[in-house]
N, CA and C atoms of all chains as a GROMACS GRO file, in nm:
protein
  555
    1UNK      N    1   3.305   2.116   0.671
    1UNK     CA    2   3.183   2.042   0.642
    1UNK      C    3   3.114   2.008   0.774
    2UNK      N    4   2.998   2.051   0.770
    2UNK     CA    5   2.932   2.005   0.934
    2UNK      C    6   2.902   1.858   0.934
    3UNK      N    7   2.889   1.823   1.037
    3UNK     CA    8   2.871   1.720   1.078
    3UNK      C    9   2.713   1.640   0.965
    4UNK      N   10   2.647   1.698   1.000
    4UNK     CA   11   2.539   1.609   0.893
    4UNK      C   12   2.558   1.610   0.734
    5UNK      N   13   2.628   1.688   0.695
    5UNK     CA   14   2.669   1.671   0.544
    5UNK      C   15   2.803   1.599   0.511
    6UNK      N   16   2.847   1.538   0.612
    6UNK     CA   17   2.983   1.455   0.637
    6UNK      C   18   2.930   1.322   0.613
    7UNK      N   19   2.784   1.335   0.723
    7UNK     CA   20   2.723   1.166   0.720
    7UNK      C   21   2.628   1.148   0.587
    8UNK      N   22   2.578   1.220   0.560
    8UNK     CA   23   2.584   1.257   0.419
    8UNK      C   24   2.618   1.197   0.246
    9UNK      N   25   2.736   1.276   0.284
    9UNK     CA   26   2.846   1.276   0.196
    9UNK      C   27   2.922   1.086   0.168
   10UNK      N   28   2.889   1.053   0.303
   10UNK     CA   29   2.941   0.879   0.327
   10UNK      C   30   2.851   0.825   0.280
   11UNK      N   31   2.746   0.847   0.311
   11UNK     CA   32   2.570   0.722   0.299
   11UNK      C   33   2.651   0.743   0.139
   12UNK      N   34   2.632   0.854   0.071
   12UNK     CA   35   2.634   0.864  -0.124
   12UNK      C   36   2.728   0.780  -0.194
   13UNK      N   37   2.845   0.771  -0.091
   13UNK     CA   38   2.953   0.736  -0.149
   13UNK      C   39   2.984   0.590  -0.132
   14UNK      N   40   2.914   0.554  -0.039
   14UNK     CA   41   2.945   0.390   0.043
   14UNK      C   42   2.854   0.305  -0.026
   15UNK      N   43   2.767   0.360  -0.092
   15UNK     CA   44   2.650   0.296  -0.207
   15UNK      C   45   2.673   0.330  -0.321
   16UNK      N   46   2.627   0.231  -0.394
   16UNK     CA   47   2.650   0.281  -0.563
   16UNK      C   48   2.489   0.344  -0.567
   17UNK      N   49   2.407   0.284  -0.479
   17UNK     CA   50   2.273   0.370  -0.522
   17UNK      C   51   2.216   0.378  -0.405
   18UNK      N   52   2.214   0.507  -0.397
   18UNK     CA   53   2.127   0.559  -0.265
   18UNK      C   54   1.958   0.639  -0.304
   19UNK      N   55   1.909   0.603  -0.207
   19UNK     CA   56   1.754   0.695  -0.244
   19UNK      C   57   1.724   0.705  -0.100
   20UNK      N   58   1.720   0.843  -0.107
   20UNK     CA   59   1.695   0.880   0.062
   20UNK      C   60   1.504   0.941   0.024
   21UNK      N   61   1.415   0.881   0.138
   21UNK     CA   62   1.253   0.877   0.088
   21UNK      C   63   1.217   0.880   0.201
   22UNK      N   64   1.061   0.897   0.218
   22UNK     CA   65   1.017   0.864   0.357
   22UNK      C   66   0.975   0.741   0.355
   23UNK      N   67   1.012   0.664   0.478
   23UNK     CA   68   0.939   0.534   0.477
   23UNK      C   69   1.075   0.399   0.448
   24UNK      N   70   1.044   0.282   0.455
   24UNK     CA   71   1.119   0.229   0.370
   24UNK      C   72   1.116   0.142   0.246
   25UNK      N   73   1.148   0.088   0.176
   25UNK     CA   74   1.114   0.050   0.046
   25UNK      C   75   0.992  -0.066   0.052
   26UNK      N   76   0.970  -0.160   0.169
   26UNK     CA   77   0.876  -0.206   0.208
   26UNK      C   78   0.754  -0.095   0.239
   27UNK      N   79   0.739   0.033   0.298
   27UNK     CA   80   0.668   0.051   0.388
   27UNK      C   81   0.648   0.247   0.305
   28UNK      N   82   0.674   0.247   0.164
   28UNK     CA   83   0.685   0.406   0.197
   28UNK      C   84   0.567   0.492   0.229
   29UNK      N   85   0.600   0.594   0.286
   29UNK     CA   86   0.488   0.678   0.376
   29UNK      C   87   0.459   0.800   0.269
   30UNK      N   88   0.474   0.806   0.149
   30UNK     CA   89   0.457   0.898   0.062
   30UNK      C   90   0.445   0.843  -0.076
   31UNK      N   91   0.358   0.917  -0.145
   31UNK     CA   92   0.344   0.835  -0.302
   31UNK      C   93   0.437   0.882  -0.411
   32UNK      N   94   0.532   0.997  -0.392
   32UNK     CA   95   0.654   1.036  -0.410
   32UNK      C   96   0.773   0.920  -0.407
   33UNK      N   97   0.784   0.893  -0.265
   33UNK     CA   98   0.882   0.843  -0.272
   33UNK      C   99   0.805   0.632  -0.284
   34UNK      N  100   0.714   0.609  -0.294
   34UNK     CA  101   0.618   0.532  -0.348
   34UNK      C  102   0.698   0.458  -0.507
   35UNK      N  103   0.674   0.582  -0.557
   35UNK     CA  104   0.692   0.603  -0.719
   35UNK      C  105   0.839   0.587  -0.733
   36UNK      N  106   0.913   0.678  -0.668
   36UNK     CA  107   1.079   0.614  -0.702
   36UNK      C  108   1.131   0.472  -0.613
   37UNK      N  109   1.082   0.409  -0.574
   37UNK     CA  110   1.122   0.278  -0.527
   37UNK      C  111   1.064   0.198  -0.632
   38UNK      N  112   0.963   0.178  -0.666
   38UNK     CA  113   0.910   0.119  -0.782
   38UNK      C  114   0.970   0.145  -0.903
   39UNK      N  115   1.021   0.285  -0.938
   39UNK     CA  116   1.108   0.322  -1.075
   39UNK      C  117   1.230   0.199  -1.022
   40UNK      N  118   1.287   0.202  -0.916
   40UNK     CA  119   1.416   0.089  -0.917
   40UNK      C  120   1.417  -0.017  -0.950
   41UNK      N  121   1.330  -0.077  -0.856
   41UNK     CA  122   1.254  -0.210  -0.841
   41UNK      C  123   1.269  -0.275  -0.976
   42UNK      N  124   1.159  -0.215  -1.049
   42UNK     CA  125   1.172  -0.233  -1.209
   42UNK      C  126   1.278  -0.230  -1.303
   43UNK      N  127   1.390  -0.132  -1.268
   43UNK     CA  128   1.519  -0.106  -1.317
   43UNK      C  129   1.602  -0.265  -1.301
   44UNK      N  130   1.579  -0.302  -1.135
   44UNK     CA  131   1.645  -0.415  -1.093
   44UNK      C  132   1.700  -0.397  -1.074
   45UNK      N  133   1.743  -0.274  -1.025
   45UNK     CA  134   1.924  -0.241  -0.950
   45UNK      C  135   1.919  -0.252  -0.807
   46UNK      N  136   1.986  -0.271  -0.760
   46UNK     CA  137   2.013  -0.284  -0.626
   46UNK      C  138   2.055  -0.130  -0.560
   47UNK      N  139   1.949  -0.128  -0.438
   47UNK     CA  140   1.986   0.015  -0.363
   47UNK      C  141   1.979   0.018  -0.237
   48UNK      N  142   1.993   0.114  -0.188
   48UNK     CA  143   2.055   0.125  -0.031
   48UNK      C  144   1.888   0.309   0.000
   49UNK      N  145   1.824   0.234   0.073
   49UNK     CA  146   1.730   0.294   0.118
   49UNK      C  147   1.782   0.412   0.285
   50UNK      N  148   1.748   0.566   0.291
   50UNK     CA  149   1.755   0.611   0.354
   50UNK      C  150   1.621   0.685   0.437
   51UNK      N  151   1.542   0.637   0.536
   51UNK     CA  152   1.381   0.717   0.566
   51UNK      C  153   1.441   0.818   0.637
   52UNK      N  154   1.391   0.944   0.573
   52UNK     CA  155   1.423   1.083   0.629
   52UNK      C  156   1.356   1.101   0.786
   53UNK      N  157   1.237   1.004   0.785
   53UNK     CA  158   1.147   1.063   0.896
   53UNK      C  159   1.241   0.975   1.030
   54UNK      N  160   1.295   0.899   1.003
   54UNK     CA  161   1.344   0.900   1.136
   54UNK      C  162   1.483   0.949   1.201
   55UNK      N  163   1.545   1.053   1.152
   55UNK     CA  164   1.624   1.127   1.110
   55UNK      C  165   1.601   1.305   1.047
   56UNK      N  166   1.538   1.377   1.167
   56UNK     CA  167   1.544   1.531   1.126
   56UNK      C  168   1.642   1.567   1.090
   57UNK      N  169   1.740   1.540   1.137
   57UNK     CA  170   1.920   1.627   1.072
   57UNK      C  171   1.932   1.577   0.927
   58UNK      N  172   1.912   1.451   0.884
   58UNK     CA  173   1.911   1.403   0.730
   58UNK      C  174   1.860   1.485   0.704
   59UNK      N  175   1.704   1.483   0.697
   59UNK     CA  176   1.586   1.526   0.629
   59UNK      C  177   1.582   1.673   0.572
   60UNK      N  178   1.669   1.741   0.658
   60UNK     CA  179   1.705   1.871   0.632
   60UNK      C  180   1.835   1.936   0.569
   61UNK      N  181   1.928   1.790   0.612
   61UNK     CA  182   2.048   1.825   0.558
   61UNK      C  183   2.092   1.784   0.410
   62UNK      N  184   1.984   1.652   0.358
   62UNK     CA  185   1.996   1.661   0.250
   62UNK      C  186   1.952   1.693   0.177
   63UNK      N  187   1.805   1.818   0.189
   63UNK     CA  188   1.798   1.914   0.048
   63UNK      C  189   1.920   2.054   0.066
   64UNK      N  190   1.961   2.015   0.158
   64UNK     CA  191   2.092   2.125   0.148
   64UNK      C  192   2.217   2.092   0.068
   65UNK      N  193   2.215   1.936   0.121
   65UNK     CA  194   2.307   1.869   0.048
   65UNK      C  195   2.325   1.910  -0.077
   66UNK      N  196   2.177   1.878  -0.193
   66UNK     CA  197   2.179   1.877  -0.325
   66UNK      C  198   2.122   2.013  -0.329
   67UNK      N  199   2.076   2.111  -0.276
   67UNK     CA  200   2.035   2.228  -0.271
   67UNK      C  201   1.879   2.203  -0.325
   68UNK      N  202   1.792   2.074  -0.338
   68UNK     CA  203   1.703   2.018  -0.380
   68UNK      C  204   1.605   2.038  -0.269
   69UNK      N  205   1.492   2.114  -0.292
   69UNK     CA  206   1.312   2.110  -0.166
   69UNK      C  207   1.292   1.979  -0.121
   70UNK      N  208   1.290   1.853  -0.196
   70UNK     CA  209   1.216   1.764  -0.136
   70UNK      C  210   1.269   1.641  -0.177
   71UNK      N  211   1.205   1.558  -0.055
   71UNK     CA  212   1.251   1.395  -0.087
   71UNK      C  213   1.128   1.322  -0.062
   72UNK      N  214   1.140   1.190  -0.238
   72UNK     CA  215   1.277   1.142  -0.244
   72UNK      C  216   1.374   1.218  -0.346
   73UNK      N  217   1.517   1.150  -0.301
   73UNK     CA  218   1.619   1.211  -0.360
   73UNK      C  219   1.708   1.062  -0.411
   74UNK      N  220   1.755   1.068  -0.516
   74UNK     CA  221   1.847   0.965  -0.583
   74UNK      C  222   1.995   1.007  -0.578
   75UNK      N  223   2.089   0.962  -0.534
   75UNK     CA  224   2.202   0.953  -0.613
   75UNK      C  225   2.254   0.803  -0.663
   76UNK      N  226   2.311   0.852  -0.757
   76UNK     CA  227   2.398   0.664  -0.790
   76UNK      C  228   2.579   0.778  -0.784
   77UNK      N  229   2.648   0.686  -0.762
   77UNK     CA  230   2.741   0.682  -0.710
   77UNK      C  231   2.815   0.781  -0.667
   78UNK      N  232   2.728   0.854  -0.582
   78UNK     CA  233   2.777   1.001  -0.524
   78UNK      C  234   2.733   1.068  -0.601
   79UNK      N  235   2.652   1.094  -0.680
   79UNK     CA  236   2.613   1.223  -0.731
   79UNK      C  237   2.464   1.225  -0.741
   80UNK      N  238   2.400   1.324  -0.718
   80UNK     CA  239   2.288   1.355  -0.703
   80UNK      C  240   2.204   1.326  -0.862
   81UNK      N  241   2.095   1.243  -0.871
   81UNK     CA  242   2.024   1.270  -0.971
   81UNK      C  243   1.903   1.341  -1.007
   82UNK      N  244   1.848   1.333  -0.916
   82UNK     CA  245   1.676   1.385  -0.907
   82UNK      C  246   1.580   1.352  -0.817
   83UNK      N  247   1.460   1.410  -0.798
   83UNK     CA  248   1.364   1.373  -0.740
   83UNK      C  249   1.297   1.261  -0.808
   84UNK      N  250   1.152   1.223  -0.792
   84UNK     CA  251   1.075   1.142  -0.836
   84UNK      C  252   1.048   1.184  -0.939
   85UNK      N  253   1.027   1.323  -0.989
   85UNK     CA  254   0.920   1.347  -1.145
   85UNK      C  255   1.080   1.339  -1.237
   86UNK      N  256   1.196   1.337  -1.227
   86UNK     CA  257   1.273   1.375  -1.288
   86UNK      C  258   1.310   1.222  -1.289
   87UNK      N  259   1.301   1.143  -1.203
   87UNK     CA  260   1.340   0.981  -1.192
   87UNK      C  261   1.241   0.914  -1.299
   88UNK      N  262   1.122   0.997  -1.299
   88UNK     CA  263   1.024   0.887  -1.406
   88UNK      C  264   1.082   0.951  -1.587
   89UNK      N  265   1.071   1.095  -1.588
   89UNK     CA  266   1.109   1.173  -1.687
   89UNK      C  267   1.212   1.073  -1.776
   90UNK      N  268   1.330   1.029  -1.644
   90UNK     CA  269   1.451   0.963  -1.747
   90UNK      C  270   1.410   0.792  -1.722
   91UNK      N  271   1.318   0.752  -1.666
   91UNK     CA  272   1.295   0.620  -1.703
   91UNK      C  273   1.236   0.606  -1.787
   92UNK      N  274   1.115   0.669  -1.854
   92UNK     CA  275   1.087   0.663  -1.964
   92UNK      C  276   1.078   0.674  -2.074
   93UNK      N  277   1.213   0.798  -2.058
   93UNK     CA  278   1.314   0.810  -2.170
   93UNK      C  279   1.447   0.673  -2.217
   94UNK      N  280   1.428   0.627  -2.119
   94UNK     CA  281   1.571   0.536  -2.108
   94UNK      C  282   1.700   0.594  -2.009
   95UNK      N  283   1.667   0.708  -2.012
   95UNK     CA  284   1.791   0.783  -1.942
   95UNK      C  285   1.864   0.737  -1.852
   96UNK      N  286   1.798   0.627  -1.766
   96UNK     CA  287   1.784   0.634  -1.624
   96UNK      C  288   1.892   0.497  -1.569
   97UNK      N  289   1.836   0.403  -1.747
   97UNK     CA  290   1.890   0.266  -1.759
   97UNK      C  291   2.034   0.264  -1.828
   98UNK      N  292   2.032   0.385  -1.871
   98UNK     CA  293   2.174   0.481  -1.943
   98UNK      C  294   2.261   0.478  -1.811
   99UNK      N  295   2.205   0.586  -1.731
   99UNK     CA  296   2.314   0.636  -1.636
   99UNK      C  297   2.372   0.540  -1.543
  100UNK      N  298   2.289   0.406  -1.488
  100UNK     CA  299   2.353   0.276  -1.466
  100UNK      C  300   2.467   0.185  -1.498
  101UNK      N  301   2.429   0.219  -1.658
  101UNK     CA  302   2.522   0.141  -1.741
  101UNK      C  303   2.649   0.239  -1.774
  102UNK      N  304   2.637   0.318  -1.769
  102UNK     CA  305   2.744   0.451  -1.750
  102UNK      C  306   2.802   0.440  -1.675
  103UNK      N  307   2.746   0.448  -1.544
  103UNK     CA  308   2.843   0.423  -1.393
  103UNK      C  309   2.881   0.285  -1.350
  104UNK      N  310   2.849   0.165  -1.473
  104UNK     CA  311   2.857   0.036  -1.435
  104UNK      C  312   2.807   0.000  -1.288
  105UNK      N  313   2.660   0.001  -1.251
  105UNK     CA  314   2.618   0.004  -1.160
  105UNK      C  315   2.549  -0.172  -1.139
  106UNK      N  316   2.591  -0.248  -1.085
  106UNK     CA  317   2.551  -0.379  -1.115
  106UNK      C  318   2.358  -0.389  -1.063
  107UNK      N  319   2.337  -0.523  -1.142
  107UNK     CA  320   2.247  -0.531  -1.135
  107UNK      C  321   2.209  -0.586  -0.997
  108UNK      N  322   2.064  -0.609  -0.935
  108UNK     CA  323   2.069  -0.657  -0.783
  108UNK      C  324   2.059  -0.800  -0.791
  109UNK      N  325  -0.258   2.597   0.436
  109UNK     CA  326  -0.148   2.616   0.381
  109UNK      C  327  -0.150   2.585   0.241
  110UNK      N  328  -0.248   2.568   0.186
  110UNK     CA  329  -0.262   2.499   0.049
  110UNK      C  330  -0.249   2.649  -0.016
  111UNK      N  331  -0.211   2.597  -0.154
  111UNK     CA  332  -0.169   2.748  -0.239
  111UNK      C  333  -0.253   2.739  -0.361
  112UNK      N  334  -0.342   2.838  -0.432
  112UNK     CA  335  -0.402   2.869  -0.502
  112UNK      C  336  -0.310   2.856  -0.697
  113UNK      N  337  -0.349   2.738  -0.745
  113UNK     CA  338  -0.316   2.736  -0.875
  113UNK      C  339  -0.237   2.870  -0.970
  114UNK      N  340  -0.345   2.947  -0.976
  114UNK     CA  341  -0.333   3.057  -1.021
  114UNK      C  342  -0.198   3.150  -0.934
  115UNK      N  343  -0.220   3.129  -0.835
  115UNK     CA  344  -0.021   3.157  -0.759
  115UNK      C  345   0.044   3.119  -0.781
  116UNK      N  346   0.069   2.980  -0.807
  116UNK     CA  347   0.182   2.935  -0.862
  116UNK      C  348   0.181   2.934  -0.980
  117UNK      N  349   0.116   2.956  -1.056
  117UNK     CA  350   0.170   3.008  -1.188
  117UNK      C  351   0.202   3.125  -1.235
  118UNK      N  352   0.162   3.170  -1.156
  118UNK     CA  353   0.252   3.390  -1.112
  118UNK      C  354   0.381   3.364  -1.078
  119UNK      N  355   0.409   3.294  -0.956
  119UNK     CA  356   0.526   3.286  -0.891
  119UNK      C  357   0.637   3.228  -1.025
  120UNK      N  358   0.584   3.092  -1.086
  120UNK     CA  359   0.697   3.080  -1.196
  120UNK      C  360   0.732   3.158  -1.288
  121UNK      N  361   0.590   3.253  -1.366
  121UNK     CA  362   0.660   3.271  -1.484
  121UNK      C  363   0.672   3.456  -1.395
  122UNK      N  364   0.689   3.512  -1.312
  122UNK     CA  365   0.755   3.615  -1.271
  122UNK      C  366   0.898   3.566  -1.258
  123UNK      N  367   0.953   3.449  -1.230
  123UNK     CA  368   1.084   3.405  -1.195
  123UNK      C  369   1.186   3.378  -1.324
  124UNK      N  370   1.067   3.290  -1.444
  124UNK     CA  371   1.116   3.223  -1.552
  124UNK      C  372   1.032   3.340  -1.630
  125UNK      N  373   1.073   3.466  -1.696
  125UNK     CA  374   0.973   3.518  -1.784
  125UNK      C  375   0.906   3.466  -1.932
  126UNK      N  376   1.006   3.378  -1.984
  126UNK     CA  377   0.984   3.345  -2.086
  126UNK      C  378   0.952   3.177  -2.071
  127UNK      N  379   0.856   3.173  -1.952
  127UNK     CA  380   0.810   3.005  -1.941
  127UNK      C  381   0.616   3.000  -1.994
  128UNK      N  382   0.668   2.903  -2.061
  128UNK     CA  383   0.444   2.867  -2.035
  128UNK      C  384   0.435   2.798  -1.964
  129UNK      N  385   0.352   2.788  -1.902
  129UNK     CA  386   0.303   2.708  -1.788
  129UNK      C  387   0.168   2.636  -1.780
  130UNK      N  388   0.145   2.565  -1.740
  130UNK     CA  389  -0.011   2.462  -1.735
  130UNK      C  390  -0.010   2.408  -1.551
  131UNK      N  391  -0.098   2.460  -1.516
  131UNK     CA  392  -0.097   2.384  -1.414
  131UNK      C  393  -0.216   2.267  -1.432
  132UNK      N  394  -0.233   2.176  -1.354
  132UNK     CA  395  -0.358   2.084  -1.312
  132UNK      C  396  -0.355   2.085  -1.204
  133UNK      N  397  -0.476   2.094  -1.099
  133UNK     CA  398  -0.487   2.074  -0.974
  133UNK      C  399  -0.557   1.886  -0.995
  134UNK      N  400  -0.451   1.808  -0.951
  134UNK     CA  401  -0.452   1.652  -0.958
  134UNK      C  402  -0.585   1.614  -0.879
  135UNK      N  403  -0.594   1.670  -0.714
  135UNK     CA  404  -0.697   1.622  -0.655
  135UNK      C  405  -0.818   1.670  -0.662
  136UNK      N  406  -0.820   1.831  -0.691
  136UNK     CA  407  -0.922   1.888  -0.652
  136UNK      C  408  -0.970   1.945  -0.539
  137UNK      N  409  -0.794   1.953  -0.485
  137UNK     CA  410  -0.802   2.014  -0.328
  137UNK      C  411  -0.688   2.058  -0.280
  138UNK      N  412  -0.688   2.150  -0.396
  138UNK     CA  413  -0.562   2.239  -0.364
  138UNK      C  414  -0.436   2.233  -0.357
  139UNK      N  415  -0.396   2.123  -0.343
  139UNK     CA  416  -0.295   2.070  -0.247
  139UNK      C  417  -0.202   2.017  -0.336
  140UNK      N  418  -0.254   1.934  -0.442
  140UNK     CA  419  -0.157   1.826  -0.519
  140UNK      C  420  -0.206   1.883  -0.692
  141UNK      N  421  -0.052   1.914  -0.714
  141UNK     CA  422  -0.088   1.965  -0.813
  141UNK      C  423   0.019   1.937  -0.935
  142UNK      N  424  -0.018   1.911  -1.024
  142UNK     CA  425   0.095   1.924  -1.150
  142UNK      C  426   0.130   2.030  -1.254
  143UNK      N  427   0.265   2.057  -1.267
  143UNK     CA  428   0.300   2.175  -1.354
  143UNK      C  429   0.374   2.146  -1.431
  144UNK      N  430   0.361   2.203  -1.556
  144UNK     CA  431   0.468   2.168  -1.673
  144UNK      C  432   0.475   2.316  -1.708
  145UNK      N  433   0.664   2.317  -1.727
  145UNK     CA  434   0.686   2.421  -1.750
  145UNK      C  435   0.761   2.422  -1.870
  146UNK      N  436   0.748   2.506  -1.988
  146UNK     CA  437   0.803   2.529  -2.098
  146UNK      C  438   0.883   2.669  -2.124
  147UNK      N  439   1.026   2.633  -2.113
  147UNK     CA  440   1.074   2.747  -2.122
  147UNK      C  441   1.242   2.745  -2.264
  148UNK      N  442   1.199   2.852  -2.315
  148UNK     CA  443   1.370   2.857  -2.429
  148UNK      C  444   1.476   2.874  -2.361
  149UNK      N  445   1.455   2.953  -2.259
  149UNK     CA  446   1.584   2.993  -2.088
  149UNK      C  447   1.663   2.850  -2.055
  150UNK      N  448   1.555   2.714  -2.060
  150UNK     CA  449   1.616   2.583  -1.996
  150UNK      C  450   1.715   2.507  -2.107
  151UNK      N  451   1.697   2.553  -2.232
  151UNK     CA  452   1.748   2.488  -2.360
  151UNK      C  453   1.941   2.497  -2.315
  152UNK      N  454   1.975   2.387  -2.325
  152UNK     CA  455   2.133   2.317  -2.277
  152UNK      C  456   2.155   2.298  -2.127
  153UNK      N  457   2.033   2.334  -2.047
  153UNK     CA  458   2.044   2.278  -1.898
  153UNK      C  459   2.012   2.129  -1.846
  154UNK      N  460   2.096   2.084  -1.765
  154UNK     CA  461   2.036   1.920  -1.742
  154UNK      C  462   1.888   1.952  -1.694
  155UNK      N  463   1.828   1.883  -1.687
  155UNK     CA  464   1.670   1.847  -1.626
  155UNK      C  465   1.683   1.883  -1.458
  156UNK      N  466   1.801   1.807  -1.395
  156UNK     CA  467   1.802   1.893  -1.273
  156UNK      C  468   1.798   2.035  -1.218
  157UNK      N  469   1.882   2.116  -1.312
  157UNK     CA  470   1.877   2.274  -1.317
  157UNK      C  471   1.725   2.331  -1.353
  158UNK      N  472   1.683   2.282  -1.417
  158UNK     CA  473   1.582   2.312  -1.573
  158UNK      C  474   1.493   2.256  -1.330
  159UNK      N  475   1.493   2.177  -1.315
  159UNK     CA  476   1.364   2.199  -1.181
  159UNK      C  477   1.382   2.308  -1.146
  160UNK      N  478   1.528   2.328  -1.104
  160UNK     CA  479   1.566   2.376  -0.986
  160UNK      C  480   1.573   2.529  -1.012
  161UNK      N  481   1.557   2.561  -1.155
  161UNK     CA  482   1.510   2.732  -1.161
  161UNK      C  483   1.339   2.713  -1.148
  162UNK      N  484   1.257   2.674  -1.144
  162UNK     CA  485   1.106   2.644  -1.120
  162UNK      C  486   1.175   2.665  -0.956
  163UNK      N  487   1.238   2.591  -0.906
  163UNK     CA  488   1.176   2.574  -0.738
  163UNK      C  489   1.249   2.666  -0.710
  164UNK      N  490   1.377   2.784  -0.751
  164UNK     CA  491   1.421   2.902  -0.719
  164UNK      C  492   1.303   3.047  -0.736
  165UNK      N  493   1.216   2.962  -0.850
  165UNK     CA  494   1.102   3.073  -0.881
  165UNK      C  495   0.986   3.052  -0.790
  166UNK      N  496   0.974   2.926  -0.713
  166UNK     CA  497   0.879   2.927  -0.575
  166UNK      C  498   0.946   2.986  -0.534
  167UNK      N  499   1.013   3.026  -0.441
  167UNK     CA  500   1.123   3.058  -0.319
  167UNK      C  501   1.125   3.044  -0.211
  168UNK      N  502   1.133   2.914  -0.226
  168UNK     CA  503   1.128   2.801  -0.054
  168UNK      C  504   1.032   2.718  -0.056
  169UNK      N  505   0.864   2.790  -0.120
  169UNK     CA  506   0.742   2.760  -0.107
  169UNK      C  507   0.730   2.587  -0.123
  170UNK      N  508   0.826   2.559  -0.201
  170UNK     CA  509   0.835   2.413  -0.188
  170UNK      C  510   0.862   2.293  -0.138
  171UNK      N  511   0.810   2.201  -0.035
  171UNK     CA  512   0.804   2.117   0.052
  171UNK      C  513   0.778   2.211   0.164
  172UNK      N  514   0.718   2.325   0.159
  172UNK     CA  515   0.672   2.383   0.290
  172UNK      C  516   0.534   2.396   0.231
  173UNK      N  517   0.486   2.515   0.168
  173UNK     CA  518   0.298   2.530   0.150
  173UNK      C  519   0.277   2.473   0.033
  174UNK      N  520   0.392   2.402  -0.041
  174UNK     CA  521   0.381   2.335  -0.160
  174UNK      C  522   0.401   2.207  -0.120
  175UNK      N  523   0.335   2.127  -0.120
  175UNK     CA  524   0.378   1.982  -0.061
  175UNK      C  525   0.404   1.908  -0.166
  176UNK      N  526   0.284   1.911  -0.257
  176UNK     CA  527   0.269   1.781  -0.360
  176UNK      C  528   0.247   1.888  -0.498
  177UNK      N  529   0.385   1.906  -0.574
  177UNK     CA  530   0.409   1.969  -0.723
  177UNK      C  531   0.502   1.882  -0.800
  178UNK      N  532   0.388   1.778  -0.894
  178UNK     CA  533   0.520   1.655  -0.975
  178UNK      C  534   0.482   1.747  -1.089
  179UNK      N  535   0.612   1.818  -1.114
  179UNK     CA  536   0.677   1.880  -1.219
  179UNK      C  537   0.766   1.860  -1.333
  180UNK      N  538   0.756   1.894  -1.453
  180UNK     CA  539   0.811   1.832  -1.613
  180UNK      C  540   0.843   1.922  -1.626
  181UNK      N  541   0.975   1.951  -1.707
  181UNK     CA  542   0.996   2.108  -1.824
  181UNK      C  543   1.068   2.028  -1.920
  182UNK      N  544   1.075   2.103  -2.033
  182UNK     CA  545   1.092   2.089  -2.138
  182UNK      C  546   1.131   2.241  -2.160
  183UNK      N  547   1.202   2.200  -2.318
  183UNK     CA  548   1.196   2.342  -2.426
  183UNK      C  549   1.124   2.348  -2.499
  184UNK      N  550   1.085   2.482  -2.609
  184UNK     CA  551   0.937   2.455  -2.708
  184UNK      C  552   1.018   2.356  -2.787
  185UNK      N  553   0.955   2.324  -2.912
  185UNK     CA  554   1.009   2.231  -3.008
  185UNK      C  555   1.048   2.318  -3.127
   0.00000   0.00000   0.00000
């Protein structure tokens, strides 16, 4: 495992919810990753924010990671969920408030 | 670097043959665009796969001359 999919592999696992985006949840620099901080927010879960832009080795290593083009990127507890259109897809299905309560993901 | 509507809807359904496709160009400038793709191929795939054959049918083009594509699929009904 190279070195950036090691650090990686820790950020996913050391959080029950990670969202790696540009910017930070105060400040995002994209309306992408805009939109999935606000999908949380609203959820009320508590997450652990990653900004790709200050970090080229992330930024690159984690659409390799999930084999995924672009961020933002979600996982809840180590596993990859989706981008933003796929984050709204299952919030407004419920899906999203499912897979929380699935992984017993506490509230923030 | 902006990509012409009508390309990316070649590029998918040459990839996905049996997809319909709709694009919208969101801004009106090329650039930001929405696609919904309907395909019987995605029927028992999670929603993650069900993207990720769309962005195997760009091939790469995405987050490089594709910047801004908020994308849906579904199966027909």
């Amino acid at each position: 495992m190279s070195d950036t999919k090691a650090r990686i592999d820790e950020i996913v696992h050391r959080h029950d919810v990670v969202l790696f985006m540009k910017g930070t949840a105060l400040f995002p620099q994209c309306g992408f990753s805009s939109r999935a901080v606000a999908i949380l927010d609203h959820l009320g879960v508590g997450f652990e924010t990653v900004d790709v832009l200050q970090d080229p080795e992330i930024r690159q290593g984690v659409k390799e990671y999930s084999d995924w083009p672009t961020v933002p990127q979600l996982y809840v507890k180590g596993e990859f969920v989706g981008g933003s259109d796929i984050m709204m897809e299952m919030y407004e299905a419920g899906e999203l408030q499912q897979l929380l309560d699935e992984k017993q993901v506490a509230k923030a | 670097m902006a990509m012409a509507a009508a390309e990316i809807e070649e590029l998918i359904r040459a990839g996905i043959p049996d997809a319909r496709v709709e694009i919208t160009d969101l801004a009106g400038d090329g650039d930001h665009y929405a696609a919904r793709v309907v395909a019987e191929s995605f029927r028992g795939m999670p929603r993650v796969r069900q993207h990720q054959r769309v962005y195997e049918a760009l091939g790469g083009r995405m987050g490089g001359a594709l910047h801004a594509l908020q994308l849906s699929t579904a199966t027909p009904d």
